[in-house]
HTML snippet that shows the backbone in 3Dmol.js (N, CA, C, O; Angstrom):
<script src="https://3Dmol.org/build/3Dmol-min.js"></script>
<div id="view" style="width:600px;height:400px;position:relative"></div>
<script>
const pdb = `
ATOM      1  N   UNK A   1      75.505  82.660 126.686  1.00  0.00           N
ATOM      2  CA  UNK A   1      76.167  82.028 125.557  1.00  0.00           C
ATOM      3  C   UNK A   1      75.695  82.702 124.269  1.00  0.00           C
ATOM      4  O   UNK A   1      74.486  82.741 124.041  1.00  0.00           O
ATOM      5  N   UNK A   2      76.584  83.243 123.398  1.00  0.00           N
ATOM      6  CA  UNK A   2      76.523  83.818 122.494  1.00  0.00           C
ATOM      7  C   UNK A   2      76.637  82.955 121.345  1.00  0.00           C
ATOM      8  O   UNK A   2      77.821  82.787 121.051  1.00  0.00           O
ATOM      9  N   UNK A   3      75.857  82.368 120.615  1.00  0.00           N
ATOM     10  CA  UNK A   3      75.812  81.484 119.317  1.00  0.00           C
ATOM     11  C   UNK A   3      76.432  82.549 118.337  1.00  0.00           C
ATOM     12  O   UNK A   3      77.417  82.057 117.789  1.00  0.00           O
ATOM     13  N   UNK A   4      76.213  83.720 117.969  1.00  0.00           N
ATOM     14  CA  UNK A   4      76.868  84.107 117.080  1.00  0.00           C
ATOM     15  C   UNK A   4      78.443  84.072 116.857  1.00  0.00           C
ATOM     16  O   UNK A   4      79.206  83.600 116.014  1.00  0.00           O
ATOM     17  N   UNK A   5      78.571  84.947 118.252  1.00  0.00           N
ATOM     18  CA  UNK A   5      80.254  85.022 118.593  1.00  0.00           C
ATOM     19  C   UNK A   5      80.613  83.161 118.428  1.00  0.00           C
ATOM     20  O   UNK A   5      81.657  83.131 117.776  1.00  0.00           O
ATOM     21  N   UNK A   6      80.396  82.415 118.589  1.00  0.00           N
ATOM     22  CA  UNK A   6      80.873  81.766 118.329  1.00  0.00           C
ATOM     23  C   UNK A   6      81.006  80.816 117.125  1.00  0.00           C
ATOM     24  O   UNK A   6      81.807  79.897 116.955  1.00  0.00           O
ATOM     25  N   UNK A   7      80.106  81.232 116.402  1.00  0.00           N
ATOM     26  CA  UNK A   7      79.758  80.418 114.925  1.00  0.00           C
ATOM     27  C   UNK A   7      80.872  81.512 114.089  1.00  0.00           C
ATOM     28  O   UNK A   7      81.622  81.046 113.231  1.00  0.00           O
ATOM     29  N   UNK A   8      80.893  82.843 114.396  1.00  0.00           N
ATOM     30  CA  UNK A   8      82.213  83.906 113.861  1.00  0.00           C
ATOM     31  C   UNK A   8      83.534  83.455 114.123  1.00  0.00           C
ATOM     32  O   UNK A   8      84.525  84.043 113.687  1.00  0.00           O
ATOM     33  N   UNK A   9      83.586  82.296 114.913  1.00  0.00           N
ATOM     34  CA  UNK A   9      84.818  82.466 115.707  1.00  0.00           C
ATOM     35  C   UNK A   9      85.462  81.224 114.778  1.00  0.00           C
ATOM     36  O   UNK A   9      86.537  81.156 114.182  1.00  0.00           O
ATOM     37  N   UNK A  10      84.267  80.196 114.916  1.00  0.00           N
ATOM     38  CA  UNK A  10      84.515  78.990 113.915  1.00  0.00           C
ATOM     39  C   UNK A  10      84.813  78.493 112.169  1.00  0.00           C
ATOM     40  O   UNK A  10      85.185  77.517 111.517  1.00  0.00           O
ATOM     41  N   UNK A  11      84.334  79.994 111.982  1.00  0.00           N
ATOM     42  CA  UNK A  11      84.516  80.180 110.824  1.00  0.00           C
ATOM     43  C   UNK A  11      84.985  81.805 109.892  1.00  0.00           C
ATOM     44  O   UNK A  11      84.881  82.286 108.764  1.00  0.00           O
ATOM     45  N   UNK A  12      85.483  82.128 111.126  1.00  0.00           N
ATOM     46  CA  UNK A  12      86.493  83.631 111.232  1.00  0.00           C
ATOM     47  C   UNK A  12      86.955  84.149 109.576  1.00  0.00           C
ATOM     48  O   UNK A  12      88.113  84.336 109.202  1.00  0.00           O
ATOM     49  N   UNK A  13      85.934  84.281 108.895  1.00  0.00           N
ATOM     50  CA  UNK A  13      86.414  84.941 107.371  1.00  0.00           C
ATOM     51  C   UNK A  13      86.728  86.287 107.548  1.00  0.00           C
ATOM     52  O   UNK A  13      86.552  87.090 108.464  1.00  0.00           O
ATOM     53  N   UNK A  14      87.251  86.334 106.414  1.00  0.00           N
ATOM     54  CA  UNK A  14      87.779  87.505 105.972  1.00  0.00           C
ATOM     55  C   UNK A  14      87.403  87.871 104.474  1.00  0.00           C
ATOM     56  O   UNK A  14      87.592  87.125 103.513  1.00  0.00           O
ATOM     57  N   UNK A  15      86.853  89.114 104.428  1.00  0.00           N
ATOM     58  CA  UNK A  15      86.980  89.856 102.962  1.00  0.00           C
ATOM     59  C   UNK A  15      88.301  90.551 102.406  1.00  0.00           C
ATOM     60  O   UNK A  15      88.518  91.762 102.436  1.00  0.00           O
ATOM     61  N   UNK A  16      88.967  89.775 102.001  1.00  0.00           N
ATOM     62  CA  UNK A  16      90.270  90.839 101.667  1.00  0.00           C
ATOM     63  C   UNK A  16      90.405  92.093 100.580  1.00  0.00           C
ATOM     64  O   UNK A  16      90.524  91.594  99.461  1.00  0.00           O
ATOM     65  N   UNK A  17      90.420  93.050 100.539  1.00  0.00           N
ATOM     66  CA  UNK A  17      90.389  93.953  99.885  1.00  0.00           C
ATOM     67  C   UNK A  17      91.696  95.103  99.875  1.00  0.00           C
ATOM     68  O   UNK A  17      92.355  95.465 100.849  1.00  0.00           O
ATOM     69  N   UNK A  18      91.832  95.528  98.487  1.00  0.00           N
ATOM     70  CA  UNK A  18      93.145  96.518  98.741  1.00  0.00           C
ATOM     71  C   UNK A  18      93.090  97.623  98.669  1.00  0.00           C
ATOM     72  O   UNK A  18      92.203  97.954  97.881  1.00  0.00           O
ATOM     73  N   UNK A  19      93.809  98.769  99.277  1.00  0.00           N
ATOM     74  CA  UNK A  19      93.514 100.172  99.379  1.00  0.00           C
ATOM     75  C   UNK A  19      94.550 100.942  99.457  1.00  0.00           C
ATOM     76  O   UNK A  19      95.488 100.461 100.093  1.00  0.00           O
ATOM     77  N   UNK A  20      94.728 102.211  98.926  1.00  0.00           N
ATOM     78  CA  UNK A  20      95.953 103.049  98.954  1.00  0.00           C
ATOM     79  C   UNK A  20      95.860 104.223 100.181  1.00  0.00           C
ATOM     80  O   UNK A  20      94.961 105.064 100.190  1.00  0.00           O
ATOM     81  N   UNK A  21      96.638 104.174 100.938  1.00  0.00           N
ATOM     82  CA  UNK A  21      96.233 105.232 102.128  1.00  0.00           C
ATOM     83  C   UNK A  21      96.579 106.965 101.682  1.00  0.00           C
ATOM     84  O   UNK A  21      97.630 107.302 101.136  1.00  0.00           O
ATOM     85  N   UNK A  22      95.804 107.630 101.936  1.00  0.00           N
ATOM     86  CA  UNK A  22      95.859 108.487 101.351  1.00  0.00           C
ATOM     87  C   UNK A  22      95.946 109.941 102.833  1.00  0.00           C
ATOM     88  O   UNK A  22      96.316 111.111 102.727  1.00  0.00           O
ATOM     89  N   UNK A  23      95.421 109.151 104.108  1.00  0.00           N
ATOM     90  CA  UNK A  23      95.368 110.319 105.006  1.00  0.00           C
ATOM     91  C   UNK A  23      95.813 110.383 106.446  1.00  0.00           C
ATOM     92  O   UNK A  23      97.029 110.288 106.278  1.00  0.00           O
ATOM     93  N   UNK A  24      95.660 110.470 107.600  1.00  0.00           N
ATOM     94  CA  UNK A  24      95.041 110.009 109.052  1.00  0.00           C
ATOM     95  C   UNK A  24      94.348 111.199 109.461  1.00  0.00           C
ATOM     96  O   UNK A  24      94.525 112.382 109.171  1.00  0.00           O
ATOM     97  N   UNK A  25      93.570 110.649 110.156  1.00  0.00           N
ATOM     98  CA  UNK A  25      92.331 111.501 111.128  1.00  0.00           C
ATOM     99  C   UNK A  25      92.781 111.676 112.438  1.00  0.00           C
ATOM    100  O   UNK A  25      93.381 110.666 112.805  1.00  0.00           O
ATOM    101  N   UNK A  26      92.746 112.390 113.140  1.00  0.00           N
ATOM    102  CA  UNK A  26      93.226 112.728 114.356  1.00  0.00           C
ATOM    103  C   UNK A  26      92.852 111.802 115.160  1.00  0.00           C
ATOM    104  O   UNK A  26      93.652 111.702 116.091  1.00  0.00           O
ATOM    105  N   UNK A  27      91.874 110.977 115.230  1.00  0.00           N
ATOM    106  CA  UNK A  27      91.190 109.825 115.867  1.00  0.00           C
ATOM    107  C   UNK A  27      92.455 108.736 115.970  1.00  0.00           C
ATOM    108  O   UNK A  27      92.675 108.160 117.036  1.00  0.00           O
ATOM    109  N   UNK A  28      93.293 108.491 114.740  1.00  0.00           N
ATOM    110  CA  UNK A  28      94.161 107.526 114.642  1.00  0.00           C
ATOM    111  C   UNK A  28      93.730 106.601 113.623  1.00  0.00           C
ATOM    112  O   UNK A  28      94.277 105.519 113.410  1.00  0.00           O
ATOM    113  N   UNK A  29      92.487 107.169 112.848  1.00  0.00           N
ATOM    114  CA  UNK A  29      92.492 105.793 111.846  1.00  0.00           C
ATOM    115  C   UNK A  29      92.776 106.620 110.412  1.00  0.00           C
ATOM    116  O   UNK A  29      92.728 107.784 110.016  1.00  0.00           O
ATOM    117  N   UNK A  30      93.053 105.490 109.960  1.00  0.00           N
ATOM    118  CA  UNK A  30      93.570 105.325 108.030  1.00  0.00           C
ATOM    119  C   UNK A  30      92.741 105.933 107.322  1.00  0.00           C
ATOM    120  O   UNK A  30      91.672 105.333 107.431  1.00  0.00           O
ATOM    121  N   UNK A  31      92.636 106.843 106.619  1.00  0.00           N
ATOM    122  CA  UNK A  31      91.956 107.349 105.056  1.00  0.00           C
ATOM    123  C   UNK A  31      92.803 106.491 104.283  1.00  0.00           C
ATOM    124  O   UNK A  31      94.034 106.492 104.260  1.00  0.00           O
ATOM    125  N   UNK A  32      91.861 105.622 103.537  1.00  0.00           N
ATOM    126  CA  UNK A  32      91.887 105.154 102.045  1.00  0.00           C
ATOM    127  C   UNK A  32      91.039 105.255 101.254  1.00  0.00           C
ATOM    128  O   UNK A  32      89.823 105.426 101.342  1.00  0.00           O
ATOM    129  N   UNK A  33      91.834 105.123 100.311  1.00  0.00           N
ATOM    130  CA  UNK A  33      91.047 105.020  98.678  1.00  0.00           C
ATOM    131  C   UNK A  33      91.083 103.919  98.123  1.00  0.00           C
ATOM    132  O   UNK A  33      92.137 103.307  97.948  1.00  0.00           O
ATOM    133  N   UNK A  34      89.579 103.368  97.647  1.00  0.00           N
ATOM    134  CA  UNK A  34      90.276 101.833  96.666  1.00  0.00           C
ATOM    135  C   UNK A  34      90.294 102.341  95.375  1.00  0.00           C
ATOM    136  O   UNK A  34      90.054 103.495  95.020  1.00  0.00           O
ATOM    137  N   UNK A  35      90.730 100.965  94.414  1.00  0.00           N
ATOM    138  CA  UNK A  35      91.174 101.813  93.067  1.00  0.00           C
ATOM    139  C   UNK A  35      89.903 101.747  92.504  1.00  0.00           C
ATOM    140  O   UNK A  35      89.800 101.891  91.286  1.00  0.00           O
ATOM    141  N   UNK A  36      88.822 101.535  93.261  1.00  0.00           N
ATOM    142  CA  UNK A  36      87.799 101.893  92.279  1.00  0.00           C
ATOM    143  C   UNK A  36      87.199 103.700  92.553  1.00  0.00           C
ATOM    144  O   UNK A  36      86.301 104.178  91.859  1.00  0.00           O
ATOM    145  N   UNK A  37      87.628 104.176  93.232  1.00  0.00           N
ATOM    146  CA  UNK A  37      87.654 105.689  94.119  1.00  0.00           C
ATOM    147  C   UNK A  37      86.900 105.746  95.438  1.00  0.00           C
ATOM    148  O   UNK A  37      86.983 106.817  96.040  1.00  0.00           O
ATOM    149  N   UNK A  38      86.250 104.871  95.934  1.00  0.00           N
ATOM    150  CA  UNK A  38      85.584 104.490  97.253  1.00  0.00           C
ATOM    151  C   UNK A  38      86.819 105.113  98.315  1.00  0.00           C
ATOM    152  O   UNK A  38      88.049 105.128  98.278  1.00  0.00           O
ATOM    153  N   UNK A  39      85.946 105.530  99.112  1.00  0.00           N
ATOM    154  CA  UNK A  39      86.851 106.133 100.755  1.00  0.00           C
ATOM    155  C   UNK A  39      86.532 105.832 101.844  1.00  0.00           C
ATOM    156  O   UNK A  39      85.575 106.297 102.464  1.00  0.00           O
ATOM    157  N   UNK A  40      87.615 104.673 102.365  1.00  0.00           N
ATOM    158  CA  UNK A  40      87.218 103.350 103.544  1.00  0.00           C
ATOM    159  C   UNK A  40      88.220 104.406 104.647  1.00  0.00           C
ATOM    160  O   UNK A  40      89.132 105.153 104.292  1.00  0.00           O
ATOM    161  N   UNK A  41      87.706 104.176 106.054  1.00  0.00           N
ATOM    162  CA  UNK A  41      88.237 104.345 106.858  1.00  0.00           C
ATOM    163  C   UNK A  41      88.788 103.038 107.631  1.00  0.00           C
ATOM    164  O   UNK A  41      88.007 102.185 108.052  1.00  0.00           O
ATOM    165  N   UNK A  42      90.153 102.944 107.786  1.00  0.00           N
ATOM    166  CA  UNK A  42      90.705 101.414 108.781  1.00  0.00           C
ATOM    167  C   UNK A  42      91.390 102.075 109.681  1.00  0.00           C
ATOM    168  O   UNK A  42      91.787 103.225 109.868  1.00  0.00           O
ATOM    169  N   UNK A  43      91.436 100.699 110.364  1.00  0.00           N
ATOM    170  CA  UNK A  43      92.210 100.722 111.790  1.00  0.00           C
ATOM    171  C   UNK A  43      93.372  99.974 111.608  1.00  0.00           C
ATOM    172  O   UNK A  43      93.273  98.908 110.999  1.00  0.00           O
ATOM    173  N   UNK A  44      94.604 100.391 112.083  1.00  0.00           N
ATOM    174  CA  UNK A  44      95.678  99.734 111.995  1.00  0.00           C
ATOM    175  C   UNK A  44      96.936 100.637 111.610  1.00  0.00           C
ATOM    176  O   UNK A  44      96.664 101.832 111.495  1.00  0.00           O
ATOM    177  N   UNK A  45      98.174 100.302 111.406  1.00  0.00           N
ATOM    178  CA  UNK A  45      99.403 101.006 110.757  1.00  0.00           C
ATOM    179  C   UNK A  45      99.758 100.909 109.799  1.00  0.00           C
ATOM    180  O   UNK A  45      99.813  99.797 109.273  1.00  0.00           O
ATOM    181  N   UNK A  46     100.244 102.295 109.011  1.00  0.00           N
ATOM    182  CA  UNK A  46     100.056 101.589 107.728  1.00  0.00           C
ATOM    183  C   UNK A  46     101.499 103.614 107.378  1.00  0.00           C
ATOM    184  O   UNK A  46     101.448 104.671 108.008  1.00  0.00           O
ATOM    185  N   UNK A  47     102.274 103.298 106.421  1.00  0.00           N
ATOM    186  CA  UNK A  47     103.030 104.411 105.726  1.00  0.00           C
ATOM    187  C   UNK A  47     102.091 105.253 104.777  1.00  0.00           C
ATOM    188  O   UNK A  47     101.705 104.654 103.773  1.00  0.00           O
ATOM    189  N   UNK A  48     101.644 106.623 104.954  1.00  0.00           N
ATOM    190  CA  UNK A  48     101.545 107.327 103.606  1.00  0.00           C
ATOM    191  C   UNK A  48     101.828 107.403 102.370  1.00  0.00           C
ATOM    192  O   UNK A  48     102.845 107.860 101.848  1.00  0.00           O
ATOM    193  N   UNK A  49     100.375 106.680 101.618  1.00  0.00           N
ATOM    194  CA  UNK A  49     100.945 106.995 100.249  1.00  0.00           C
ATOM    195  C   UNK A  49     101.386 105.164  99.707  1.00  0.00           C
ATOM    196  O   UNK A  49     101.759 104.776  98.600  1.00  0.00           O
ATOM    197  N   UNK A  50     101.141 104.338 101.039  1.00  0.00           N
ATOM    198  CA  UNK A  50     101.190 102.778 100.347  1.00  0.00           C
ATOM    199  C   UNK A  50      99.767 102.376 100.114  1.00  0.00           C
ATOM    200  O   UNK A  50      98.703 102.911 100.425  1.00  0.00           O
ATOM    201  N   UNK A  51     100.166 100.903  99.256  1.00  0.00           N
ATOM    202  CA  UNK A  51      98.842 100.193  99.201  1.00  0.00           C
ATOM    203  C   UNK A  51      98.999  99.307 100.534  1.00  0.00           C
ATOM    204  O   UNK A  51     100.081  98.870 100.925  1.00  0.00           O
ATOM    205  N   UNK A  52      97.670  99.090 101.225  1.00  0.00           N
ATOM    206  CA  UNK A  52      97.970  98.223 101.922  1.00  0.00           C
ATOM    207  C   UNK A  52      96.421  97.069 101.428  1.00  0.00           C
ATOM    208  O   UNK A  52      95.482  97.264 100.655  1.00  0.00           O
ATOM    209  N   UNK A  53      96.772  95.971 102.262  1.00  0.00           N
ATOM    210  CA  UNK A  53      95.692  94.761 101.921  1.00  0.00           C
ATOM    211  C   UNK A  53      94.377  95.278 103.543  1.00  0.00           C
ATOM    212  O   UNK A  53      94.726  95.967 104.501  1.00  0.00           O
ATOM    213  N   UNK A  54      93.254  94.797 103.379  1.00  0.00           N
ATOM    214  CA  UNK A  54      92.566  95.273 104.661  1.00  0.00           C
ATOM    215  C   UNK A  54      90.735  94.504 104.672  1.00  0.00           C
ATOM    216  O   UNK A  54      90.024  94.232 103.704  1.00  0.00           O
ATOM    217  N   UNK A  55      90.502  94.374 105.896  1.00  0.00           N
ATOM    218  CA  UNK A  55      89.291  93.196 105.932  1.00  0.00           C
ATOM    219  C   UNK A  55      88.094  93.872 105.802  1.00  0.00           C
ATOM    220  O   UNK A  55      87.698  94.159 106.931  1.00  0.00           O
ATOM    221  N   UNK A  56      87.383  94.235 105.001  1.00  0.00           N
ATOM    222  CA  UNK A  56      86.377  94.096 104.817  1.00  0.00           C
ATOM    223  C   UNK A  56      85.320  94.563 105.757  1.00  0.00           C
ATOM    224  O   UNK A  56      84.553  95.525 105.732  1.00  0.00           O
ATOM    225  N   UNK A  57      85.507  93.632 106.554  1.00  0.00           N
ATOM    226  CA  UNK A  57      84.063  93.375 106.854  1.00  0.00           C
ATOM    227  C   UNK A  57      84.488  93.903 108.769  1.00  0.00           C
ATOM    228  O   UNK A  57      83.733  94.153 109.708  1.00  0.00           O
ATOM    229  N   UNK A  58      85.872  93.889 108.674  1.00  0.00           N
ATOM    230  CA  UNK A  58      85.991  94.770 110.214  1.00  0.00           C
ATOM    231  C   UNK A  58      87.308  96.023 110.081  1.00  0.00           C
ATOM    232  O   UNK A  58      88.066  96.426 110.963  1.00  0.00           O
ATOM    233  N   UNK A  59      87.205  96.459 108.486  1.00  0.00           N
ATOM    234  CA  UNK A  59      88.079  97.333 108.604  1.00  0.00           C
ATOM    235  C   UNK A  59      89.181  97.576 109.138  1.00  0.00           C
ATOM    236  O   UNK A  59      89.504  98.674 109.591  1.00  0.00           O
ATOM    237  N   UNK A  60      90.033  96.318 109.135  1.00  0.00           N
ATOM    238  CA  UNK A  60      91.174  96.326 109.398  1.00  0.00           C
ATOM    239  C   UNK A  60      92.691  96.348 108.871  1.00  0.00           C
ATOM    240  O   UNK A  60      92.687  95.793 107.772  1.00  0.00           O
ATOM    241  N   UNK A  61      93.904  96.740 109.192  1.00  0.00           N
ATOM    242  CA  UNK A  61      94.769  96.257 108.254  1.00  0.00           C
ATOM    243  C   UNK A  61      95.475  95.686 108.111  1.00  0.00           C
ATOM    244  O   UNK A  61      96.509  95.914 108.738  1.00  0.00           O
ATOM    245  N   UNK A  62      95.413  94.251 106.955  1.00  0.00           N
ATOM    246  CA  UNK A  62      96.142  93.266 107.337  1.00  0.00           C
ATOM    247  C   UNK A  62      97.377  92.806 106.830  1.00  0.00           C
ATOM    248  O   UNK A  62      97.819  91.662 106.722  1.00  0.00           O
ATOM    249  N   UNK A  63      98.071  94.419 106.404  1.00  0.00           N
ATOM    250  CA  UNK A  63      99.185  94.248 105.776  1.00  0.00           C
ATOM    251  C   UNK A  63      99.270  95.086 104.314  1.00  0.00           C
ATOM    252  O   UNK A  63      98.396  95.620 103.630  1.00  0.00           O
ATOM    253  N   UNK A  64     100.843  94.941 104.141  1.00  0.00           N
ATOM    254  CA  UNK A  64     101.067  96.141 102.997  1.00  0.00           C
ATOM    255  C   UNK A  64     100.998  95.412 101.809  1.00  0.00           C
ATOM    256  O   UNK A  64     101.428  94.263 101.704  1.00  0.00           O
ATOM    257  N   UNK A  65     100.340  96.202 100.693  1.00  0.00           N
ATOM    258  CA  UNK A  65     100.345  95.678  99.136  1.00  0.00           C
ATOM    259  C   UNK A  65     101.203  96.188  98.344  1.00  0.00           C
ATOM    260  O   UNK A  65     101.874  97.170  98.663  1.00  0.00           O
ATOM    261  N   UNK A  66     101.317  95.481  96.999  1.00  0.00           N
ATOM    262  CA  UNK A  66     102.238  96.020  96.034  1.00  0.00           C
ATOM    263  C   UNK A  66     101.941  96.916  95.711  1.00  0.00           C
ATOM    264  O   UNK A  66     101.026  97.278  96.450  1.00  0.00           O
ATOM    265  N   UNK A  67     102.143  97.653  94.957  1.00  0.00           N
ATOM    266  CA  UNK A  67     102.086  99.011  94.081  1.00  0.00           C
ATOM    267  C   UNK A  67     101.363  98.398  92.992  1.00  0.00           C
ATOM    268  O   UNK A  67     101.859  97.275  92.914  1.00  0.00           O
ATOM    269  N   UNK A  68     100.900  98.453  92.535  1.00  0.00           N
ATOM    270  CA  UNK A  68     100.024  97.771  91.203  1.00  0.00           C
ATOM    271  C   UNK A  68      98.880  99.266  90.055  1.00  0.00           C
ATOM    272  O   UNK A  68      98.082  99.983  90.658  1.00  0.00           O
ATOM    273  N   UNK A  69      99.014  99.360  89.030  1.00  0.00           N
ATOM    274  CA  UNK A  69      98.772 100.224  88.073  1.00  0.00           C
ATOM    275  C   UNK A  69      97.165  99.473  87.911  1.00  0.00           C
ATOM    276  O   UNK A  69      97.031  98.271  87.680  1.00  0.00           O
ATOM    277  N   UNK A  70      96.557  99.981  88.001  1.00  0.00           N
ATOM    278  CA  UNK A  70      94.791  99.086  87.691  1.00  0.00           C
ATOM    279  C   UNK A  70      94.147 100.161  86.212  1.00  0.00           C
ATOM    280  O   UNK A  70      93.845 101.350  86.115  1.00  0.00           O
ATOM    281  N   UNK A  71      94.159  99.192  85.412  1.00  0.00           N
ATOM    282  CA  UNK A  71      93.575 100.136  84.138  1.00  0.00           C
ATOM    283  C   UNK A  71      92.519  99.254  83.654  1.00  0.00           C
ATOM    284  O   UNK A  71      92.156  98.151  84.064  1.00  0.00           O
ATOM    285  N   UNK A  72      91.940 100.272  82.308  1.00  0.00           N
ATOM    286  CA  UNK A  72      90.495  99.753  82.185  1.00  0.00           C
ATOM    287  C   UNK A  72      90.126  99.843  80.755  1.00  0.00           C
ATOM    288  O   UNK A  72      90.219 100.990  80.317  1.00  0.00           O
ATOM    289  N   UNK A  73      89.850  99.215  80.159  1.00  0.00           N
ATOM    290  CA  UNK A  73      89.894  99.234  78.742  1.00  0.00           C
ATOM    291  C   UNK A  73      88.349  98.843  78.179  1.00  0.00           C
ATOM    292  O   UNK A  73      87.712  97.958  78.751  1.00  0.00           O
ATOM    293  N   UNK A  74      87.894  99.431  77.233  1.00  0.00           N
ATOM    294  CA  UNK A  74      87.001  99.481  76.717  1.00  0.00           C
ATOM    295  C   UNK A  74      86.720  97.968  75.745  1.00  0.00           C
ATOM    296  O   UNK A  74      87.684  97.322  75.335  1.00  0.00           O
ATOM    297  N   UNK A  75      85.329  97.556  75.472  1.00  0.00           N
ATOM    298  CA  UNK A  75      85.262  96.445  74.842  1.00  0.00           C
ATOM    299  C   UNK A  75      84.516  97.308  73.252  1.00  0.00           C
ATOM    300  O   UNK A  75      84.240  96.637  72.258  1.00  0.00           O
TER     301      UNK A  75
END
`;
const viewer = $3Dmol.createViewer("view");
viewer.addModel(pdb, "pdb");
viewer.setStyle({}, {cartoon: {color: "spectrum"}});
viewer.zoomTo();
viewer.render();
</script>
């Protein structure tokens, strides 16, 4: 009996995070970029060149994002 697997199971979070795919690896997984310039590797399907949404914490993808412009302005 695995207490972890199951305390994960009971409370199954997710980190949602968004990323623009930018590649594939011959392996079959995703090159992304987030818009902060970080380079995540996921698992899942996803079109060249979209944003998609993706978990965190098991690198997955859990779907496509908007297109969204992220800017940064000085104080």
């Amino acid at each position: 009996m695995n207490f972890l697997n199951q305390f994960s199971q009971l409370f199954n979070q997710t980190e949602q995070a968004m990323a623009k795919i930018v590649g594939l690896r011959p392996d079959g997984r995703l090159i992304a970029t987030t818009p902060t310039g970080a380079t995540v590797l996921l698992t899942g399907t996803a079109t060249l060149g979209k944003s998609v949404y993706y978990d965190r914490i098991s690198s997955r993808v859990l779907g496509e994002a908007p297109d969204v412009a992220f800017l940064a302005f000085g104080v």
